[in-house]
Backbone bond lengths (Angstrom), bond angles and torsions (degrees), N, CA, C in turn:
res aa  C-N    CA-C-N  psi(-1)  N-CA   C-N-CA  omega(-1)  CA-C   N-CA-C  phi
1 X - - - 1.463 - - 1.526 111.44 -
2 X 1.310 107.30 -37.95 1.772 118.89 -170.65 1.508 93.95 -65.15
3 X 1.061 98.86 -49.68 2.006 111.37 -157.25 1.696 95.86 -50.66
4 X 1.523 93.91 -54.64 1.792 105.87 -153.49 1.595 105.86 -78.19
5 X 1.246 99.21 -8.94 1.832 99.10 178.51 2.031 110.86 -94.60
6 X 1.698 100.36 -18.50 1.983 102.41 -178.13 2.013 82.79 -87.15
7 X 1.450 119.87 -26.26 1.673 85.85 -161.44 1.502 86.98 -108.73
8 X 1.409 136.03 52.25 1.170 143.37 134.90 1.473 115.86 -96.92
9 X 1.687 109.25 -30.17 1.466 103.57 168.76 1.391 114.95 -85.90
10 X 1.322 112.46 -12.39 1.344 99.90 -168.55 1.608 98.87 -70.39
11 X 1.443 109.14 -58.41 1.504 123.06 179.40 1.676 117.99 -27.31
12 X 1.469 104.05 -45.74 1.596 116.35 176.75 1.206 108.38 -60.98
13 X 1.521 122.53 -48.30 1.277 117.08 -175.87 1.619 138.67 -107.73
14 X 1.119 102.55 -6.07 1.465 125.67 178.35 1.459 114.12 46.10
15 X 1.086 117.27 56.56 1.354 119.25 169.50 1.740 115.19 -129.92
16 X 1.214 118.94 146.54 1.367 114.72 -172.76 1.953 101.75 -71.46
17 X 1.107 96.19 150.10 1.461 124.18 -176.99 1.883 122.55 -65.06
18 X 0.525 152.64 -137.53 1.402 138.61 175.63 1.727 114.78 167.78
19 X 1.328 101.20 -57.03 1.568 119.03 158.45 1.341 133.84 176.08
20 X 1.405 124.10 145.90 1.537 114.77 -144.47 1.553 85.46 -128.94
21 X 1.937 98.88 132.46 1.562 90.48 -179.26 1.746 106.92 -144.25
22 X 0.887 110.60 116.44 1.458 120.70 -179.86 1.787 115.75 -55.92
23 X 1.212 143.67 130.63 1.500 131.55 172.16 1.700 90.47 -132.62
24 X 1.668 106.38 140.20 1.167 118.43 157.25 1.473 118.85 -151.07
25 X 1.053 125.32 172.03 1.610 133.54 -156.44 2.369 87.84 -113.48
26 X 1.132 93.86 125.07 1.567 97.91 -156.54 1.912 93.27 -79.49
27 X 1.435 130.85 65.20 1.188 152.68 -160.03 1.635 98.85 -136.65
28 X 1.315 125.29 97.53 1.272 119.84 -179.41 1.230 138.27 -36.86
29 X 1.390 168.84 88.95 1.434 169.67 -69.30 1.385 101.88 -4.22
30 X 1.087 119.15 43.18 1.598 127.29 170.91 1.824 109.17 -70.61
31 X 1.375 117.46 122.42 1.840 97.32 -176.38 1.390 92.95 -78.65
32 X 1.920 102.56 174.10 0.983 108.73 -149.66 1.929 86.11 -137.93
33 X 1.320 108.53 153.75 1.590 105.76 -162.05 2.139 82.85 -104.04
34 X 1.338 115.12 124.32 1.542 116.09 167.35 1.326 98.43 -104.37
35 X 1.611 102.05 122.74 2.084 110.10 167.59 1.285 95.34 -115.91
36 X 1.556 98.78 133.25 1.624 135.22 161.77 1.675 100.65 -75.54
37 X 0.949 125.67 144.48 1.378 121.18 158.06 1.762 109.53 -161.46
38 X 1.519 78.40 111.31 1.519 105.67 -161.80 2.058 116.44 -79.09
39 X 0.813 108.59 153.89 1.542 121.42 -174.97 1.985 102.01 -98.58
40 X 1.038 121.27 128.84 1.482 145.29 -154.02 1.496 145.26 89.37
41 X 1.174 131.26 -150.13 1.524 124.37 -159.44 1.661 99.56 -159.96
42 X 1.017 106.94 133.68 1.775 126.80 -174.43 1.634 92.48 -106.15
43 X 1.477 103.15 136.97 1.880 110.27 133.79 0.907 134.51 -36.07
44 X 1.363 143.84 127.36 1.362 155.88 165.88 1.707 98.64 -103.29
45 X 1.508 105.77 139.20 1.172 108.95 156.65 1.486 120.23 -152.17
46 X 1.490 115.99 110.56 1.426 116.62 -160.88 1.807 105.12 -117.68
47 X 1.038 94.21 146.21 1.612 93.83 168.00 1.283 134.78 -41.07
48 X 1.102 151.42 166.89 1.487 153.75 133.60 1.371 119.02 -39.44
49 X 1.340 148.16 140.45 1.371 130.53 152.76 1.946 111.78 -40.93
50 X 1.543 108.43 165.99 2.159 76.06 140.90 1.264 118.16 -106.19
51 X 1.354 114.43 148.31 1.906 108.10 48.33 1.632 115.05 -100.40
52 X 1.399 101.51 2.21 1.497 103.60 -156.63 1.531 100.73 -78.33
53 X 1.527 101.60 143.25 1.385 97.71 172.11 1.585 115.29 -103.99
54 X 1.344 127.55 8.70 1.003 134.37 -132.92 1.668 95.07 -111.15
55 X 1.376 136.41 122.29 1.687 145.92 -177.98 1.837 88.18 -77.72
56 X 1.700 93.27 126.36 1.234 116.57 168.49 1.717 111.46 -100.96
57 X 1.331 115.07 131.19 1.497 109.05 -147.90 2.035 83.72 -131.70
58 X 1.612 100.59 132.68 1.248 103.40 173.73 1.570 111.55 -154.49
59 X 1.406 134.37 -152.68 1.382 128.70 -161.18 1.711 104.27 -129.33
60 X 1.447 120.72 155.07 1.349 97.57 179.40 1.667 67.63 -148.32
61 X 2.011 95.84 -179.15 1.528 101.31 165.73 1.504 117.78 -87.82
62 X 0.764 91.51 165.61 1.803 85.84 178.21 1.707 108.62 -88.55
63 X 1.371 86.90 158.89 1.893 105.17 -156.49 1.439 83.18 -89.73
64 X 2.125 90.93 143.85 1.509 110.50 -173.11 1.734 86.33 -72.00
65 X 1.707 106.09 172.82 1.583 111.14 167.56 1.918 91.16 -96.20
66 X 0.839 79.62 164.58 2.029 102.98 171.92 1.297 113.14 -157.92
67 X 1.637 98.27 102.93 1.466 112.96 -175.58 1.706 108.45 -112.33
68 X 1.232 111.00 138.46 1.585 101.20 -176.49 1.486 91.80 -111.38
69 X 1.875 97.01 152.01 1.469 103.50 -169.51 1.556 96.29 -121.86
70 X 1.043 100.66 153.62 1.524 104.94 -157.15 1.575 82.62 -128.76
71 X 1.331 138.76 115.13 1.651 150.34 -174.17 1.495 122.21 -172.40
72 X 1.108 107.71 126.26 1.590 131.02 -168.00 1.922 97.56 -65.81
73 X 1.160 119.18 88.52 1.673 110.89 147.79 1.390 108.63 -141.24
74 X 1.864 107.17 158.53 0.968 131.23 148.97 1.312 141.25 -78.05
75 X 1.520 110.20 -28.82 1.833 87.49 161.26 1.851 98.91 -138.25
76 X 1.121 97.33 -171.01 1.808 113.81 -143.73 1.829 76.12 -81.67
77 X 1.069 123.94 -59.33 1.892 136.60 167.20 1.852 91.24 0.28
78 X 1.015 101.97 -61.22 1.546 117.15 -156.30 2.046 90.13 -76.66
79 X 0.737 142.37 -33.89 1.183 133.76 177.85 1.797 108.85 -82.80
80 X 1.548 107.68 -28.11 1.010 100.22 167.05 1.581 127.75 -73.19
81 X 1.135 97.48 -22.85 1.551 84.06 174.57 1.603 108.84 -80.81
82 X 1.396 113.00 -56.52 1.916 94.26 168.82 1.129 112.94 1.02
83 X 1.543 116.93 -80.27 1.279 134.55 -147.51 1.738 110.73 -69.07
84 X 1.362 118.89 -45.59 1.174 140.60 128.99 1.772 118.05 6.82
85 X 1.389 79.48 -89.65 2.159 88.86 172.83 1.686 100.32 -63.54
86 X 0.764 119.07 -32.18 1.499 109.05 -174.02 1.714 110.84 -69.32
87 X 2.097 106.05 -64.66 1.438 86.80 167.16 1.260 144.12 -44.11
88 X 1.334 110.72 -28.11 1.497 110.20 -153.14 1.787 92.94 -96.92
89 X 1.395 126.00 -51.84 1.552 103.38 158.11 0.905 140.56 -29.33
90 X 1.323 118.90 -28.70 1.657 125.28 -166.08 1.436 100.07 -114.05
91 X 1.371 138.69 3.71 1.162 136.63 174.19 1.097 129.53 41.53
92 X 2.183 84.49 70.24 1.316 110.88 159.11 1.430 115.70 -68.69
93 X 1.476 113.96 148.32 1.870 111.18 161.43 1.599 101.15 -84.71
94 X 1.118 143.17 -24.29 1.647 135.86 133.95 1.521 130.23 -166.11
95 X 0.994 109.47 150.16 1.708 121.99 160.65 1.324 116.53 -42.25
96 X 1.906 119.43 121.42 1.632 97.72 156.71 1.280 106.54 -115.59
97 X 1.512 125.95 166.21 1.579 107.06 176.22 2.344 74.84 -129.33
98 X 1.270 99.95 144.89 1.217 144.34 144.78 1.562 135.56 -54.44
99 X 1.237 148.76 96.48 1.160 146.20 172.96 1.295 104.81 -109.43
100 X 1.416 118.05 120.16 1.793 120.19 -169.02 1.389 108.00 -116.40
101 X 0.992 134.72 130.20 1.960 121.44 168.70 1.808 92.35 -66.43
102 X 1.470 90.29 -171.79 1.645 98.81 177.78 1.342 105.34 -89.83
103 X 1.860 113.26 146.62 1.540 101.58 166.51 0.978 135.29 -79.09
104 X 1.542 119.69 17.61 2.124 126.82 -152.76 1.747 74.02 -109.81
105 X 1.582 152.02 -28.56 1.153 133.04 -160.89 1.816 113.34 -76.18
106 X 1.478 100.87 149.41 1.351 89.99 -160.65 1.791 109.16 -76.77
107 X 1.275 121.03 151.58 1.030 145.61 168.66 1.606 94.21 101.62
108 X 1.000 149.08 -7.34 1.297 149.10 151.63 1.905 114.17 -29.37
109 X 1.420 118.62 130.92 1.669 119.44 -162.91 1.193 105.60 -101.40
110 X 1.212 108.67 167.50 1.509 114.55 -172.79 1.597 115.14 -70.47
111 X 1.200 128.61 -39.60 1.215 125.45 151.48 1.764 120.54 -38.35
112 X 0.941 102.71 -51.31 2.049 107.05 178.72 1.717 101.05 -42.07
113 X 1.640 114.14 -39.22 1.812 129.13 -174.90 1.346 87.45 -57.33
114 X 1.440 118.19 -61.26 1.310 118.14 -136.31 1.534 117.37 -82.66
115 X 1.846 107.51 -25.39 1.194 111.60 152.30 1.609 139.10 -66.53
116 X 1.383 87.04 -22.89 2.206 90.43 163.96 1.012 122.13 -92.36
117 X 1.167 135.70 -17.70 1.314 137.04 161.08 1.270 108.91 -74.97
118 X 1.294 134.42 1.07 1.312 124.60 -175.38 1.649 99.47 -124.29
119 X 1.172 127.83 -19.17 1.701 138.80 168.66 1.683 88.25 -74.14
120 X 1.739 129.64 -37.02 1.469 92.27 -162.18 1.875 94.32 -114.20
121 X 1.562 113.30 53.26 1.576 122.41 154.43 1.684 102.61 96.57
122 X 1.786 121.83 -26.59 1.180 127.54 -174.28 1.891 105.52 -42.79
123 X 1.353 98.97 158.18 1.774 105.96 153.59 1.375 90.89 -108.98
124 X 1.173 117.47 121.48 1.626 128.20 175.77 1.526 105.86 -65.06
125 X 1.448 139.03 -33.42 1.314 144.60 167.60 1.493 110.60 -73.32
126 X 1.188 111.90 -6.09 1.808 101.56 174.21 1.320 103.20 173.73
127 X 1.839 84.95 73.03 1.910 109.79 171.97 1.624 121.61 -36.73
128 X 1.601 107.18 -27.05 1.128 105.43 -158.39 1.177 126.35 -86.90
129 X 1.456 90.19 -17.25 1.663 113.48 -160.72 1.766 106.86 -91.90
130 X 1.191 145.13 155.35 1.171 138.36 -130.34 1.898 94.77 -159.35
131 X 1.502 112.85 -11.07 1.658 116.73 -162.13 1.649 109.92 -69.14
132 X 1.785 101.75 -10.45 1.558 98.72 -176.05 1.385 116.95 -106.37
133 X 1.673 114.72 15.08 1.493 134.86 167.18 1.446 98.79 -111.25
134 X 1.711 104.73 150.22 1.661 107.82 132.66 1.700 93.51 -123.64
135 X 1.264 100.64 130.24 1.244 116.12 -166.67 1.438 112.17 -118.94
136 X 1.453 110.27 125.54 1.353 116.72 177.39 2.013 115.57 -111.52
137 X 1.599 112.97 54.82 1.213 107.06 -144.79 1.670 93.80 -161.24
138 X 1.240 100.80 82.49 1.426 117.94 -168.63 1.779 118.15 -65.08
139 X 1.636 94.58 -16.22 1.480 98.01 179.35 1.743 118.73 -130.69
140 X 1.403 86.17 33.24 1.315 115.13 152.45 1.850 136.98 -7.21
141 X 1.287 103.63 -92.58 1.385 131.10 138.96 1.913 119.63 -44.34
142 X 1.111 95.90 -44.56 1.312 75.56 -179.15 1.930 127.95 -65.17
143 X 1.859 90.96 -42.25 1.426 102.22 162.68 0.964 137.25 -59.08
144 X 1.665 110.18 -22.45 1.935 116.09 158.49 0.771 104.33 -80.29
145 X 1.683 140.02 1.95 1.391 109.61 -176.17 1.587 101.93 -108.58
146 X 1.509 124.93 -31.20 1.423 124.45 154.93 1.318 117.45 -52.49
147 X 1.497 135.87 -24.38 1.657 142.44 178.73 2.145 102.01 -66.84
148 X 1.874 92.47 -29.43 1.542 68.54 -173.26 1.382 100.03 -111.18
149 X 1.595 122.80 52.49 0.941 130.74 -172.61 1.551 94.69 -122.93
150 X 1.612 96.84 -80.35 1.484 90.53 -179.90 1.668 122.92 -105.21
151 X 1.050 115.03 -10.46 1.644 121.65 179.23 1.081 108.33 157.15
152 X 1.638 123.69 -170.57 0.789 126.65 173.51 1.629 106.89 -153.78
153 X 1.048 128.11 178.51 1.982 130.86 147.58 1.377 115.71 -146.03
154 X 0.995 102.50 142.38 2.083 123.63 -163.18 1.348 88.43 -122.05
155 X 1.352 101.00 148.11 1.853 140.22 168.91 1.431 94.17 -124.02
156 X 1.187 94.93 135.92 1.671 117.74 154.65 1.367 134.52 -127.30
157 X 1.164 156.31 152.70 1.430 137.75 143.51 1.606 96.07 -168.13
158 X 1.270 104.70 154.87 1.566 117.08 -170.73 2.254 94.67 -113.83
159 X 1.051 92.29 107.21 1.330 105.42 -171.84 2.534 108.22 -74.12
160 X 1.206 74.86 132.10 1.927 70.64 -167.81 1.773 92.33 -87.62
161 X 1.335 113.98 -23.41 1.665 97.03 -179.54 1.780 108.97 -71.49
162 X 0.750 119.93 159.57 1.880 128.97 162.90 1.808 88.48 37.96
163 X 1.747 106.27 52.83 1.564 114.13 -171.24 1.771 107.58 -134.03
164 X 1.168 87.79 178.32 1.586 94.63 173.26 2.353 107.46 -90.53
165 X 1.577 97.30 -22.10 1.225 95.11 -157.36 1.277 121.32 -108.69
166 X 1.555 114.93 66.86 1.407 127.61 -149.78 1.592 90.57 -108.10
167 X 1.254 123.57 -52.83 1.604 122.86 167.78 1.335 119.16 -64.41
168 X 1.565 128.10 -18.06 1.934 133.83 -156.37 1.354 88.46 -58.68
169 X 1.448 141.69 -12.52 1.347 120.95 -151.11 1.652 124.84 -175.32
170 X 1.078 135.61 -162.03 1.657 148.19 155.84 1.100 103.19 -108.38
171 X 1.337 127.60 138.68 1.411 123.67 164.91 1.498 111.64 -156.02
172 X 1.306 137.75 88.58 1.513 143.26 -139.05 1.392 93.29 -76.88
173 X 1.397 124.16 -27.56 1.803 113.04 -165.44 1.684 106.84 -79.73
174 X 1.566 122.87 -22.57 0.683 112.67 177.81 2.059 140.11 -82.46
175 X 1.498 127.51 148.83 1.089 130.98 -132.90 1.447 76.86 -101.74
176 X 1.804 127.25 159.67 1.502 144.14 171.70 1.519 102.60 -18.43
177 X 1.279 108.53 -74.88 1.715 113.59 174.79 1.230 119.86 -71.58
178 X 1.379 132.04 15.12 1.294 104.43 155.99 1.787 93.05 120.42
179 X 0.680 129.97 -47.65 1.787 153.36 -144.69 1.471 84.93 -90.67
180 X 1.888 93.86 161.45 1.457 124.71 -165.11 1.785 88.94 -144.40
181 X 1.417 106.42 120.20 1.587 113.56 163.34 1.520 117.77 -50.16
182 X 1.317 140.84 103.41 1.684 129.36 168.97 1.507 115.07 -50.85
183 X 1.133 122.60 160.87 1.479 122.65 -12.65 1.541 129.49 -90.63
184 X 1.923 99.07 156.34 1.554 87.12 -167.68 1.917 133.53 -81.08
185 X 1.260 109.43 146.11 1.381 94.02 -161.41 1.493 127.15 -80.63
186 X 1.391 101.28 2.77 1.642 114.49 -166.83 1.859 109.78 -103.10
187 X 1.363 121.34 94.73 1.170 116.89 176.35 1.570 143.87 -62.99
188 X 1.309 94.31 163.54 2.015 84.60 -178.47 1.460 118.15 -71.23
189 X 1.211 102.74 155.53 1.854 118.43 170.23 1.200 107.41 -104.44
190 X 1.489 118.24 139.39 1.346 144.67 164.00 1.483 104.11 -58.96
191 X 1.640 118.82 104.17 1.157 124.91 161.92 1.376 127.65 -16.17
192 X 1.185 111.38 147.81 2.141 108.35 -172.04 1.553 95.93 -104.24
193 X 1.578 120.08 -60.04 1.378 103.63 148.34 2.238 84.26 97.02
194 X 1.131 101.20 12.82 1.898 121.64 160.01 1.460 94.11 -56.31
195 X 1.447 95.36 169.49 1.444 119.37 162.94 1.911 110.07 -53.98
196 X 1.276 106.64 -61.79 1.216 119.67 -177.63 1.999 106.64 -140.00
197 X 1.320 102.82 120.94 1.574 99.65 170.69 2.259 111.24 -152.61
198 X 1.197 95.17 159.73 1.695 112.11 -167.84 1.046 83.25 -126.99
199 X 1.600 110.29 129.75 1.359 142.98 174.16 1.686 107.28 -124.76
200 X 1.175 131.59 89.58 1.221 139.90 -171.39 1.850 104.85 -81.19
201 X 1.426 128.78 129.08 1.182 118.28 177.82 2.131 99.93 -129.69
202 X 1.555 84.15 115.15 1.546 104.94 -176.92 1.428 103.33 -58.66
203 X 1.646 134.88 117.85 1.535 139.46 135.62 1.115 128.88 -91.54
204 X 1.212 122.24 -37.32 1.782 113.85 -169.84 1.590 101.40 -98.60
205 X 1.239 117.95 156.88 1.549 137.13 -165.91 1.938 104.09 -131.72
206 X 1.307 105.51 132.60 1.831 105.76 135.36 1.096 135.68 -106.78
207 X 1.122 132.28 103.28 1.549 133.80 -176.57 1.569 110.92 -62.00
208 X 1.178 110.76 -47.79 1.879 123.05 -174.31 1.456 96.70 -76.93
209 X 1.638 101.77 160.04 1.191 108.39 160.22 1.550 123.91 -93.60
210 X 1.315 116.13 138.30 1.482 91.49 -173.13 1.816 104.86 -115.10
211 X 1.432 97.47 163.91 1.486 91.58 -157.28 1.863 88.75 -108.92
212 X 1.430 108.16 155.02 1.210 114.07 -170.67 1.848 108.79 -113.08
């Protein structure tokens, strides 16, 4: 589902990929907010103050997508693999998944804020403002606002197919374009379910030695 919904956006938009990161509130069939965050720069074109009549035209980055997924599971295992088939098609070098406490608990730092609001699509410097999403994810806010309640867990991986990271490296598993044949061979882990923990899941390989 994960896979077939980033290379439907990719297709829509044709821009290389940058990094794709899953956030959900660890609450069983809890939806889950998926950000695209794309590699390039859009036109801006804004008015003049007056008297000027004249459109001042400049460059911005282009706005992540934020799609909320609305899917029936019981444990986080099952989201990991989503994420899973997705890295390893798209030829990730790996998956991380995230286990966060909430940031509203006391002794929790200001950074802990700034990372959930930013796992659930926010600009933590200007919550309000919405110009660096197009967002298809009506309950948005609400899931950052249960994340800094009771926790949260983040996916990451920067995908090298329909990616920015086709040169970053060696990577022997991967196919001309970038891509990995399904299915993937590296399974999910049973959540640890700590205050805070990084679960790193190894995909890309070098077989050769390479000489420096």
């Amino acid at each position: 589902m994960i896979f077939d919904i980033i290379r439907q956006q990719v297709e829509t938009l044709r821009r290389p990929l940058a990094a794709v990161v899953l956030s959900t509130v660890p609450r069983r069939s809890s939806s889950s907010l998926l950000l695209l965050h794309w590699h390039g720069f859009a036109a801006e074109e804004r008015p003049r103050p007056p008297p000027e009549t004249s459109v001042e035209r400049s460059v911005a980055p282009l706005p992540s997508s934020a799609l909320q997924l609305n899917q029936h599971w019981t444990l986080l295992e099952e989201l990991d693999r989503e994420m899973l088939d997705a890295a390893w098609r798209l030829g990730a070098w790996n998956l991380v998944r995230e286990e966060h406490r909430g940031c509203g608990v006391v002794g929790a730092q200001t950074q802990e804020a700034v990372a959930c609001r930013q796992a659930f699509g926010d600009n933590p410097f200007a919550p309000d403002e919405e110009d660096h999403l197009v967002a298809e994810a009506p309950d948005r806010r609400a899931l950052r606002d249960a994340a800094a309640r009771v926790g949260y867990v983040r996916w990451i991986f920067r995908p090298v197919a329909d990616g920015l990271w086709h040169a970053a490296g060696e990577d022997d598993s991967l196919s001309p374009d970038g891509r990995r044949a399904p299915p993937c061979p590296v399974a999910p882990r049973p959540s640890v379910g700590t205050r805070v923990s990084r679960s790193s899941y190894q995909l890309g390989r070098v077989d050769r030695i390479v000489l420096l």
